[in-house]
N, C-alpha and C positions, 0 to 999 in steps of 0.2 A: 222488770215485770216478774212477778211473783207467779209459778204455775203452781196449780193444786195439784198431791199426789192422792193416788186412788191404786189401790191393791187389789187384784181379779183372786178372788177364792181359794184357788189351789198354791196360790202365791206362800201360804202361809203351810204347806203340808212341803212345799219346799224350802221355806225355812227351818223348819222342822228336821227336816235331813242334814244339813248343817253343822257344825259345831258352836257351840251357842258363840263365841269371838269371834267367828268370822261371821254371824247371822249381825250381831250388834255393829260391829264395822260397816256391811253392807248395807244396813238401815241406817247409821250414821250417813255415808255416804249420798246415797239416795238422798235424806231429806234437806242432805246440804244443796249437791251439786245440779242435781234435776231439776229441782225449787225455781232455782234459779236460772241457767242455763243449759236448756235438755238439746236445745239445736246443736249444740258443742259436737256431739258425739255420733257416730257415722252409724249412716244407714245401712241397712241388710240388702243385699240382692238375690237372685234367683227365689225361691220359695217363701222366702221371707221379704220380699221388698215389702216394702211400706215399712217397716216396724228396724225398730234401733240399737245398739246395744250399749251398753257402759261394762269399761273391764274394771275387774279391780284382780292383779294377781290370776289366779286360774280361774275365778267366776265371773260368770259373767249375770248383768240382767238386761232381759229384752224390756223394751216398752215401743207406746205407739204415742205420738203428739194428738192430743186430741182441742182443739182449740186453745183452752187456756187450763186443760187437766193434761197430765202426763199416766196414764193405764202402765202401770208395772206389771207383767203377763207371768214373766219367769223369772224363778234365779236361780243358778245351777253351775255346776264346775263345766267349764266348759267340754268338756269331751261329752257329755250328757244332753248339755241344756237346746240342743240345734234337733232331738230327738224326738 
């Protein structure tokens, strides 16, 4: 089953911070592995429960399963993105 991605606003003022090869890898990534299987990838707890992250290296992005959309919230080097 194929989920649709959807990008929340700010999504993109944090690609922007980024370096443009690791922003295209991360969107690489995203549209491959999410697409397809977003259950994969483990849930957040304490302030963040409900919502999930995928690592790739130091960044991380949060998303939420929204029936058959996946909400990409954040993407951010991890020592940042829980902030």
């Amino acid at each position: 089953m194929a989920y649709n991605i959807q990008y929340k606003r700010s999504v993109a003022k944090d690609l922007a911070r980024l370096d443009k090869a690791a922003a295209r890898q991360l969107l690489a990534k995203i549209e491959k592995e999410l697409a397809t299987r977003p259950g994969r990838f483990p849930a957040l707890v304490g302030p963040f429960a409900g919502l999930r992250k995928m690592r790739m290296g130091d960044y991380r992005v949060i998303f939420t399963l929204l029936d058959k959309e996946v909400l990409v919230l954040r993407i951010g080097n991890r020592r940042d993105v829980y902030k």
